[in-house]
C-alpha positions as CSV (number, residue, x, y, z in Angstrom):
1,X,0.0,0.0,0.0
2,X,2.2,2.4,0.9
3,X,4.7,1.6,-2.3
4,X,1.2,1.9,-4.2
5,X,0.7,5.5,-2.6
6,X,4.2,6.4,-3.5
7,X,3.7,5.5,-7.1
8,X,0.3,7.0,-7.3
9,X,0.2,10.4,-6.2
10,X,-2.7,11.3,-8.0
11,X,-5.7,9.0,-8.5
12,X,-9.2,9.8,-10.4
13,X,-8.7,13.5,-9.8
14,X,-7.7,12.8,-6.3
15,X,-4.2,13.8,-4.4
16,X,-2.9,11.6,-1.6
17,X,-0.7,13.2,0.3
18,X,0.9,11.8,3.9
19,X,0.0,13.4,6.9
20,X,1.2,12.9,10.6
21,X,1.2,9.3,12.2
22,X,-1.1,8.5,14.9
23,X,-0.5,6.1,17.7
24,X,-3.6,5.1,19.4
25,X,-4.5,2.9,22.3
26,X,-8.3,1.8,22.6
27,X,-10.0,-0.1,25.3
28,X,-13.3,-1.8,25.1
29,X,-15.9,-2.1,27.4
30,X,-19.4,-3.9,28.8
31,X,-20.9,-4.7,31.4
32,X,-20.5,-9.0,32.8
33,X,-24.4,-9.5,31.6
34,X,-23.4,-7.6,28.2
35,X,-25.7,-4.8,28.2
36,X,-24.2,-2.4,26.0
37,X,-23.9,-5.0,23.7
38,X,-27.7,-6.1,24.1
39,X,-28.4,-2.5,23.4
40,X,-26.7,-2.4,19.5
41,X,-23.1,-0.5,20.8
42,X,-20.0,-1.1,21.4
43,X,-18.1,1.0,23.8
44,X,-14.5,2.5,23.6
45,X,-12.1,4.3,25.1
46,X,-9.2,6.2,23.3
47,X,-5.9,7.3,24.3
48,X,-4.0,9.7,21.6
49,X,-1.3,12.3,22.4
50,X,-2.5,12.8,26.4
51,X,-6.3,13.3,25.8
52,X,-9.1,10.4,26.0
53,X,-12.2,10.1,24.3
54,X,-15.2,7.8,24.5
55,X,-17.3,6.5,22.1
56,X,-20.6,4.5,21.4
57,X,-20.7,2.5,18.0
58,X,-23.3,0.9,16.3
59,X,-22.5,-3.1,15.5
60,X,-24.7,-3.2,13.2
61,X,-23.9,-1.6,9.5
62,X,-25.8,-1.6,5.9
63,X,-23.3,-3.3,4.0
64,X,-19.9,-5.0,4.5
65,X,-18.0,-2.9,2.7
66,X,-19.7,0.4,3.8
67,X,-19.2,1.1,7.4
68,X,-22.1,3.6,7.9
69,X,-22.2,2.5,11.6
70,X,-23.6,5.2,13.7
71,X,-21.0,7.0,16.3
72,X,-21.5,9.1,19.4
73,X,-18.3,10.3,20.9
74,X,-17.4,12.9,23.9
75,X,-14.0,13.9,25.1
76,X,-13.2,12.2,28.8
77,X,-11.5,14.1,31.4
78,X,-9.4,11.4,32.9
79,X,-10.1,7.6,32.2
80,X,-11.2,6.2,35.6
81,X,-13.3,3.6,36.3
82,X,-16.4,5.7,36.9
83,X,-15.9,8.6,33.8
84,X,-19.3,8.0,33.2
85,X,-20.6,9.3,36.6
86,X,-18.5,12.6,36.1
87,X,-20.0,13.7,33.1
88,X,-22.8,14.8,30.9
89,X,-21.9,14.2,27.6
90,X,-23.9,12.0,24.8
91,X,-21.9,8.6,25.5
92,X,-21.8,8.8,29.6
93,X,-25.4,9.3,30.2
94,X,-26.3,6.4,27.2
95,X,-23.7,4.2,29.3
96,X,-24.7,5.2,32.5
97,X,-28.2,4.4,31.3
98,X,-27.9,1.0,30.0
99,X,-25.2,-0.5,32.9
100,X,-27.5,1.2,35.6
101,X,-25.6,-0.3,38.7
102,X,-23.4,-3.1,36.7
103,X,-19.7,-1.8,36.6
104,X,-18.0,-1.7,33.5
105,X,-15.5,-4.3,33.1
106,X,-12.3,-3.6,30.5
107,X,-13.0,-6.3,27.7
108,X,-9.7,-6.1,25.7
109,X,-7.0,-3.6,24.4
110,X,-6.1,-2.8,20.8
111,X,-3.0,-0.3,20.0
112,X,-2.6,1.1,16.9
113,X,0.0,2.8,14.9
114,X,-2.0,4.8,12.2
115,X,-0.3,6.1,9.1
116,X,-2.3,8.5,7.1
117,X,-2.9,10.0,3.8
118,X,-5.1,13.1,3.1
119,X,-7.2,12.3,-0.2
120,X,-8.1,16.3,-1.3
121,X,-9.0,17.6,-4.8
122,X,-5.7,19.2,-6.3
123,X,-5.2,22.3,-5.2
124,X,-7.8,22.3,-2.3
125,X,-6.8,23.3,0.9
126,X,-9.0,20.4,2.9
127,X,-8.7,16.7,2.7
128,X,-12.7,15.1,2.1
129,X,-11.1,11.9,2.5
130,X,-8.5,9.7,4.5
131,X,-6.8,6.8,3.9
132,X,-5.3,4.6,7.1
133,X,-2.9,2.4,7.2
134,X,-3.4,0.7,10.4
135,X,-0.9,-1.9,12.7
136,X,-2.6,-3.0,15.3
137,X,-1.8,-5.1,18.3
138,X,-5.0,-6.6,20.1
139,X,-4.4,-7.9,24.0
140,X,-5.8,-8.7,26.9
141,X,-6.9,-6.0,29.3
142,X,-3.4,-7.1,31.1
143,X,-1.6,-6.5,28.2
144,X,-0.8,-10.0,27.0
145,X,-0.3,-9.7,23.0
146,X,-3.3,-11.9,21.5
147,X,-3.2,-11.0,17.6
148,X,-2.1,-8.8,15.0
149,X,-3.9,-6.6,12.7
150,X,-3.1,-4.8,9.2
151,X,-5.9,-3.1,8.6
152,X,-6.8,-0.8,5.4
153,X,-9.4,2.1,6.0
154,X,-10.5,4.7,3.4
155,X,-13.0,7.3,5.2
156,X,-14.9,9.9,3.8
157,X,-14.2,12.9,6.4
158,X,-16.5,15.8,4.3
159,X,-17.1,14.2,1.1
160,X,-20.0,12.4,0.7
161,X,-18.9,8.2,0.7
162,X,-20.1,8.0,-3.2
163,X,-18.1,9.8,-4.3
164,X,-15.0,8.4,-3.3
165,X,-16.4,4.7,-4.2
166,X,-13.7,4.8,-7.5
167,X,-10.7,5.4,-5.1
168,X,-11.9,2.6,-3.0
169,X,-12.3,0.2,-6.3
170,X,-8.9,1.1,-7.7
171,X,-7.3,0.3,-4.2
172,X,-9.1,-3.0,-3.9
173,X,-8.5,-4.2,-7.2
174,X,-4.6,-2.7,-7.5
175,X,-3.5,-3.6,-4.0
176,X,-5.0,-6.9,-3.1
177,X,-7.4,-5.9,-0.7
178,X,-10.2,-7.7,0.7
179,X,-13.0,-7.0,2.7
180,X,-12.2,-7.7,6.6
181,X,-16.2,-8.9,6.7
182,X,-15.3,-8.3,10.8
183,X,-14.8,-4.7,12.7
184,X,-12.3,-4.2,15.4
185,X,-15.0,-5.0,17.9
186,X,-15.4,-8.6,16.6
187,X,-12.0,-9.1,16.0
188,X,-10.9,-8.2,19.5
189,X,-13.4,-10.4,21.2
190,X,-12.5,-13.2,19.7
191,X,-8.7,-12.4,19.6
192,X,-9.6,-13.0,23.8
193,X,-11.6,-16.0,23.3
194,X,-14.6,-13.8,24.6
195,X,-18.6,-14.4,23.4
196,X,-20.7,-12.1,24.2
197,X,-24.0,-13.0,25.9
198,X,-27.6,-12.4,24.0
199,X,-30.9,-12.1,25.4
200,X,-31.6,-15.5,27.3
201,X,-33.8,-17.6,25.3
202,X,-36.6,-19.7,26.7
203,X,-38.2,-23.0,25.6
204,X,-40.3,-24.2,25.0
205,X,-43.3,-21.6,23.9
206,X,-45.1,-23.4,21.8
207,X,-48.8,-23.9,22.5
208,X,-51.0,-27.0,21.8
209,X,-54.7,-27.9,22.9
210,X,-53.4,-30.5,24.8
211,X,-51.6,-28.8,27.3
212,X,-52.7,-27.8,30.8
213,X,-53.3,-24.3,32.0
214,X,-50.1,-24.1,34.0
215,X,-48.1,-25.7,30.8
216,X,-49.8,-22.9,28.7
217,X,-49.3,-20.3,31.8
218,X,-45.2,-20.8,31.4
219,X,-44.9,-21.1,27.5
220,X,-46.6,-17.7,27.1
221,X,-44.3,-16.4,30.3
222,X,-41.3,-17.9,28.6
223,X,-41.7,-15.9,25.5
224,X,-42.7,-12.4,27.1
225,X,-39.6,-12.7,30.2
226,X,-37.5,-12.9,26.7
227,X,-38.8,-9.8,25.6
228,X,-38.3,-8.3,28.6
229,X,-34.7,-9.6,28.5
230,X,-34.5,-8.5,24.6
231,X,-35.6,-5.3,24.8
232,X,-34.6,-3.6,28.3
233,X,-30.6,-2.4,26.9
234,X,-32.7,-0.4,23.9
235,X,-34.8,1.1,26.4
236,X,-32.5,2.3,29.0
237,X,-30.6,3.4,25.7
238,X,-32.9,5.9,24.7
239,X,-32.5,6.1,21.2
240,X,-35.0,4.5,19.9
241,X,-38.7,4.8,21.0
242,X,-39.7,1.4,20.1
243,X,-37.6,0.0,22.5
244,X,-39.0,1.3,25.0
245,X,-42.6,0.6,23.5
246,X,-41.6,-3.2,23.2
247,X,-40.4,-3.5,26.7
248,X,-43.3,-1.9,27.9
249,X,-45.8,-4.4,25.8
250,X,-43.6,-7.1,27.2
251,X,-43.9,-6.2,31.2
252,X,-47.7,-5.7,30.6
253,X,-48.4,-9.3,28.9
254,X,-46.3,-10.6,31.6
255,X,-48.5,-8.5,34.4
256,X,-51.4,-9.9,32.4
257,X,-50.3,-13.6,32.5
258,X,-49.5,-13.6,36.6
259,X,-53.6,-11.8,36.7
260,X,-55.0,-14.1,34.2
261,X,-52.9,-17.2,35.1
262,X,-53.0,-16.1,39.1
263,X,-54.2,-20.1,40.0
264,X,-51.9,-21.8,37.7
265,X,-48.5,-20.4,38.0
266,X,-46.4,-20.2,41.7
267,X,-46.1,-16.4,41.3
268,X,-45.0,-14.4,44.1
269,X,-47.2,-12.4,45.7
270,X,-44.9,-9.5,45.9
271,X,-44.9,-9.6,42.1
272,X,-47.9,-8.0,40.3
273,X,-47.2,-5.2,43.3
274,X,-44.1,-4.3,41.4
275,X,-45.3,-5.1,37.9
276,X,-47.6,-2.0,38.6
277,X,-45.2,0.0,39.3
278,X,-42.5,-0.7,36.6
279,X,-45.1,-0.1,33.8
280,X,-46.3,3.1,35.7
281,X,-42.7,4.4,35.2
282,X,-42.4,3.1,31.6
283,X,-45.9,4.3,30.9
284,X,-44.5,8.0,31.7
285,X,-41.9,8.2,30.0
286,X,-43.6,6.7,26.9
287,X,-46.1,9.4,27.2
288,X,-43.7,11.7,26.7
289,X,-41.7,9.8,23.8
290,X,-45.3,9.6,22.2
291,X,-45.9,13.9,22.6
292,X,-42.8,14.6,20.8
293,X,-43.8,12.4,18.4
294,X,-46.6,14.3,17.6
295,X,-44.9,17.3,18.1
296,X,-42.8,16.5,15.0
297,X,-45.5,15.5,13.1
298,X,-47.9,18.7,14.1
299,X,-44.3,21.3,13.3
300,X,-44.1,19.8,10.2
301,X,-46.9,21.8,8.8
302,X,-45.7,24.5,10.0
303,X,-44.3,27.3,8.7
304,X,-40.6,28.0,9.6
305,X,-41.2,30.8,12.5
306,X,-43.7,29.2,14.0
307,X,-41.6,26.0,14.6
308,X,-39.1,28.3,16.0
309,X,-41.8,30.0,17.9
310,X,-42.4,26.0,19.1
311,X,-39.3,25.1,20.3
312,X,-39.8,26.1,23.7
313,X,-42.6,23.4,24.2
314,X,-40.0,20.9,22.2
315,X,-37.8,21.8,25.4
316,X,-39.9,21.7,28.0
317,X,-41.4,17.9,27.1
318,X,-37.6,16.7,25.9
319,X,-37.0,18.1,29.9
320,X,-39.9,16.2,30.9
321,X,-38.9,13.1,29.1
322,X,-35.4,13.0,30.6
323,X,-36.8,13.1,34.2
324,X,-39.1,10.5,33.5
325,X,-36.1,8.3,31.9
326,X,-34.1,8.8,35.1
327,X,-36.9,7.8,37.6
328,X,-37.0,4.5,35.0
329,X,-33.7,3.7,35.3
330,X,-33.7,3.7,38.9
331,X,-36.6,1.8,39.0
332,X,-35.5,-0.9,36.5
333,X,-32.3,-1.1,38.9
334,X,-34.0,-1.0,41.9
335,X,-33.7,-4.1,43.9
336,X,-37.3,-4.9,43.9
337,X,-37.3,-5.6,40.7
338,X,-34.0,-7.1,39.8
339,X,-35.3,-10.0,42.5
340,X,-38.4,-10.3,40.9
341,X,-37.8,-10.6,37.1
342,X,-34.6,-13.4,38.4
343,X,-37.6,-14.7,40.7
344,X,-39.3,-15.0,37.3
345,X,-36.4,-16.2,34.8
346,X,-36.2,-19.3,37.6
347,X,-40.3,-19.9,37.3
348,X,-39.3,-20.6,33.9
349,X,-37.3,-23.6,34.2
350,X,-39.1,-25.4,37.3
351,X,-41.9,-28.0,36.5
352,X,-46.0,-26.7,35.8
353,X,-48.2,-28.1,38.5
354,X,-50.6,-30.0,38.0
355,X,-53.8,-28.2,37.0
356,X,-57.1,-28.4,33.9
357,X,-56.8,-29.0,30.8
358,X,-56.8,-25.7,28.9
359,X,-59.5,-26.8,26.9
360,X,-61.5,-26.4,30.0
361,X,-60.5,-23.5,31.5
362,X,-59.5,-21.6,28.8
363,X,-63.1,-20.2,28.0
364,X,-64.0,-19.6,31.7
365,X,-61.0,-17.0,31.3
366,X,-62.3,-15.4,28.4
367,X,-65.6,-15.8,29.3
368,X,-65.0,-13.7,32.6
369,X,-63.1,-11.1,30.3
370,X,-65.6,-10.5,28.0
371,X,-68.3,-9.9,30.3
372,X,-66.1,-7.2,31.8
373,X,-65.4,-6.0,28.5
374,X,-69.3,-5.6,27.6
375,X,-70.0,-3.8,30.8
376,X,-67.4,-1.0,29.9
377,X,-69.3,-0.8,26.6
378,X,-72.5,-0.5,27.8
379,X,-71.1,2.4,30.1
380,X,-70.1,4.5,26.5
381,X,-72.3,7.0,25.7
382,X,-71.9,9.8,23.2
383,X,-70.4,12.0,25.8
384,X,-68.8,9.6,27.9
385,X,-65.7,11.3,29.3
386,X,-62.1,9.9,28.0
387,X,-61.7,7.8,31.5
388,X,-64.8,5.8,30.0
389,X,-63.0,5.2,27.0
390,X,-60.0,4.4,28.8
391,X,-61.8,2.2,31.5
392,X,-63.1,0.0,27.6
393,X,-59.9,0.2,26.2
394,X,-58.3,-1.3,29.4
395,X,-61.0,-4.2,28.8
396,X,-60.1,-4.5,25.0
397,X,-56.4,-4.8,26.0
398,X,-57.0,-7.5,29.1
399,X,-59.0,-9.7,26.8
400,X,-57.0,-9.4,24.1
401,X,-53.7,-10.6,26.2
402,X,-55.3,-13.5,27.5
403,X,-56.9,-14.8,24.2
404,X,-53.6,-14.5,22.5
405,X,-52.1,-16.8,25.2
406,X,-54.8,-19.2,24.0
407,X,-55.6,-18.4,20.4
408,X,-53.7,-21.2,18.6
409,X,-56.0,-23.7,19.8
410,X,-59.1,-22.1,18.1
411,X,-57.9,-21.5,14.8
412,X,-59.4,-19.1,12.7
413,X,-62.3,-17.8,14.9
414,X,-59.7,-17.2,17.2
415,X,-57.4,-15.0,15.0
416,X,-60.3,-13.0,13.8
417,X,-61.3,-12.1,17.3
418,X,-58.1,-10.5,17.4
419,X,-57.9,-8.9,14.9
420,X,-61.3,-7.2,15.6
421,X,-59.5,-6.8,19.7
422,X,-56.7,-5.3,18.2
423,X,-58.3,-3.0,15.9
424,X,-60.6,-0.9,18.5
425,X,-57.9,-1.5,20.8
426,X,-56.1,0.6,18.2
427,X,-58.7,3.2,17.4
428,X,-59.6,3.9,21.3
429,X,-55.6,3.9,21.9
430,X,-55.8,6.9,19.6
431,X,-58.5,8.6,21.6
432,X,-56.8,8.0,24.3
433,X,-53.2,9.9,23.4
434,X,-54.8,12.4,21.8
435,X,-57.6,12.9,25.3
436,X,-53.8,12.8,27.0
437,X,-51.8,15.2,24.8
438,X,-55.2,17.9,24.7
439,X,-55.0,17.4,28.4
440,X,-51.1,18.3,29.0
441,X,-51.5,21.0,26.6
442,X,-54.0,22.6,28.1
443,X,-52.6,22.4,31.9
444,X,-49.3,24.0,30.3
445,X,-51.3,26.8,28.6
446,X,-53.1,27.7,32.0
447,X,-50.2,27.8,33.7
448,X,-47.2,28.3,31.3
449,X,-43.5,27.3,32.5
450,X,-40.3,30.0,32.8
451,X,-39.7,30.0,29.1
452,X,-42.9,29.7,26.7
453,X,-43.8,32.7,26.0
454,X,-48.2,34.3,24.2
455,X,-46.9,33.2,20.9
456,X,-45.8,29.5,21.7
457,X,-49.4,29.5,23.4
458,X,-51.1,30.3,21.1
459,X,-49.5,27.2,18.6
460,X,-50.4,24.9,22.1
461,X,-53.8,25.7,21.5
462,X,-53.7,25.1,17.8
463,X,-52.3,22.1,18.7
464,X,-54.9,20.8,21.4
465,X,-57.4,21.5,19.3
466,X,-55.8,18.8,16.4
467,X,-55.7,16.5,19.5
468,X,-59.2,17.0,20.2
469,X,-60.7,16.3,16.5
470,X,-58.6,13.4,16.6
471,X,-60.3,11.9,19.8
472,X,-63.8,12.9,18.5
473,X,-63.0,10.9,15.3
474,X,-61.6,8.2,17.0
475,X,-65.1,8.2,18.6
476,X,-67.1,8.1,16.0
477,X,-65.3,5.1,14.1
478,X,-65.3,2.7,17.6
479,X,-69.2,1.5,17.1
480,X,-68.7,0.0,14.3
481,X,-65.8,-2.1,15.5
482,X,-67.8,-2.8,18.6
483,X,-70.6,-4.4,16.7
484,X,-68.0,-6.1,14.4
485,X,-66.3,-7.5,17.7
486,X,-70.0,-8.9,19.0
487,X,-70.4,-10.7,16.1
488,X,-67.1,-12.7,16.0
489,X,-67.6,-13.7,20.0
490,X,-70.3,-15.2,19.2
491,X,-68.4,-17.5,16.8
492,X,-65.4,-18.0,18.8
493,X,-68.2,-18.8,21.4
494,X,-69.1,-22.3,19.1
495,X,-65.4,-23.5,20.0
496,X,-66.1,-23.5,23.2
497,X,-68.7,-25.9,22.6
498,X,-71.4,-23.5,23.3
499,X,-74.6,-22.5,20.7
């Protein structure tokens, strides 16, 4: 490469030219349960010419040869074991987030003499590109050699990767060079003879008519303590709402199966108690992930000043959010329920007691749900308030969580009964975050916080009243799906064995 460089000073209208050598020394870290990687990142720590810097990296990447992984970084004031309690930065507070009260542990080392080339247009004063030669050592944390590395990196600093797609052909093709198909990340672990640790899987979850209620009880358990498991290092993350969402669904089914299932799983008592509370936390801070959703949505059809004139709202719920992710955090660390969910992993794996056949008490279950269901329904009137929606929807949702533990066994009636669940489950859900958002908007209009000024009121109310035709919509379409949701209990009903 570098005789290639030599020869080739100028290639496809771009100059290489050398530029000072780095020497770097990186460090990688996670948690002993792997949490950070769980949550999509690997973490680092760099050492180059006295400073240190951290930095979160997606592991996952759209192509091979294309690392478009996504990067957070921060500059560390000293590189102790708890940096991430000293600062504030964009990595620190993800870390901090996702390891809660798990200490970092140092994973393996990789130093790194770097020799670079600037790829600039003739003449231009800037380099849009770079080209790396890199030597690297991997160890162990103790400093043990493990493996070498000669690495080739072309990176596109301000020009857009395209555009330097040419270079990167004629270097492949005229040098040798293959694609490493592993990062450093991989590289390292395995360099240690380290494997990181997925989301614990649980079998079996399969469910069969022929099971008991118990058996049924733990397959269903099995499958939602996974997503639990799955979907908690997203959450605590931040980055993406869905994660949160998914580890929300996941505590509720669970909440649902201990209710639902309460004579036929060994359940602690203690542990609905703090079910509750875990999804009231989650439930907050989704709120608030939901409300800046809709506050994107609503700015979007706006004109430039007034989604200036919005940003103090933006502010104030991003505020909001952040509280509400910190008193989550503490309460998924709290030791409540870190000895309830390992209370819960070991359920999984002991023997189902003895108990009926879900044939049979399957439809008492439902049956009990749905009568609850149709009293909430007859309780709707045209001007019912939103907590009379919300009291059906909570219906909608408990019914609809314990007929999916069960559904398989009644075939199609079953899956249509869902559907129809889901669907005003859905529409009412609606009603519900926009009755929710009108709400907030108009508490924080009566009494405005330091900060939003008469004109950023005035959008609030524009925007409360876009919540409030929503909910009235939402109302109008739910009788239809009520009727449509009569009909098809009635044919589930005939697998009951019932006319």
């Amino acid at each position: 490469m570098r005789r290639w460089i030599a020869e080739h000073g100028l290639v496809d209208g771009w100059s290489l030219e050398p530029d000072a050598t780095l020497h770097l020394e990186d460090t990688y870290f996670d948690t002993e349960d792997w949490r950070i990687f769980r949550a999509g990142y690997a973490l680092r720590l760099r050492a180059e010419s006295g400073r240190w810097e951290a930095t979160l990296k997606s592991l996952r990447s759209a192509s091979a040869e294309l690392a478009d992984r996504r990067e957070l970084r921060e500059d560390v004031d000293s590189p102790t074991a708890d940096w991430t309690l000293e600062s504030h930065g964009p990595v620190a507070t993800r870390v901090l987030a996702v390891r809660g009260t798990s200490e970092l542990r140092p994973l393996f080392e990789i130093r790194t003499t770097r020799q670079r080339f600037a790829v600039k247009r003739p003449e231009a004063v800037d380099a849009e590109g770079e080209i790396a030669l890199d030597e690297s050592v991997l160890s162990r944390p103790d400093g043990e050699a493990t493996a070498r590395v000669r690495r080739v990196e072309l990176e596109a600093l301000a020009a857009e990767p395209d555009s330097l797609r040419t270079l990167a052909t004629a270097l492949r093709e005229q040098c040798g060079l293959e694609s490493p198909g592993e990062n450093k990340f991989s590289l390292g672990l395995k360099s240690v003879g380290l494997v990181p640790v997925p989301a614990p899987v649980f079998v079996p979850t399969a469910v069969t008519g022929t099971m008991t209620m118990p058996d049924v009880a733990l397959a269903n358990l099995r499958r939602h303590v996974q997503s639990w498991y799955l979907h908690e290092s997203g959450a605590r993350l931040g980055d993406d709402p869905e994660e949160l969402h998914e580890l929300r669904v996941a505590v509720r089914r669970v909440d649902a199966l201990v209710r639902d299932f309460r004579g036929s799983l060994t359940a602690r008592k203690e542990l609905r108690p703090v079910l509750k509370r875990v999804l009231r936390v989650l439930g907050e801070a989704r709120d608030l992930d939901v409300a800046l959703g809709e506050l994107d949505a609503f700015g979007r059809e706006l004109s430039s000043l007034e989604r200036q004139q919005l940003e103090p709202l933006r502010r104030h719920l991003s505020s909001e959010r952040d509280r509400a992710r910190v008193a989550m955090v503490e309460m998924l660390d709290s030791p409540p329920v870190r000895q309830e969910l390992l209370a819960l992993t070991q359920l999984l794996g002991e023997p189902a007691v003895t108990g009926e056949a879900v044939r049979r008490g399957a439809p008492t279950m439902l049956r009990k749900r749905y009568r609850r269901l149709r009293k909430a329904a007859e309780r709707l009137r045209v001007d019912a308030s939103a907590e009379t929606h919300h009291a059906l929807r909570g219906e909608v949702k408990k019914l609809r969580y314990a007929l999916e533990a069960v559904a398989v066994i009644y075939g199609k009636p079953g899956d249509a009964m869902l559907r129809s669940l889901r669907r005003l489950q859905e529409r009412l859900g609606v009603h519900q975050d926009a009755a929710v958002a009108a709400h907030r908007l108009q508490e924080l209009a009566a009494a405005p916080p330091s900060g939003i000024l008469a004109p950023t009121v005035f959008l609030m109310g524009r925007l409360a009243e876009h919540h409030e035709r929503v909910a009235a919509r939402a109302r109008e379409s739910n009788a239809g799906k009520r009727r449509r949701l009569r009909g098809r209990w009635k044919r589930l009903r005939t697998e009951f064995g019932e006319e």
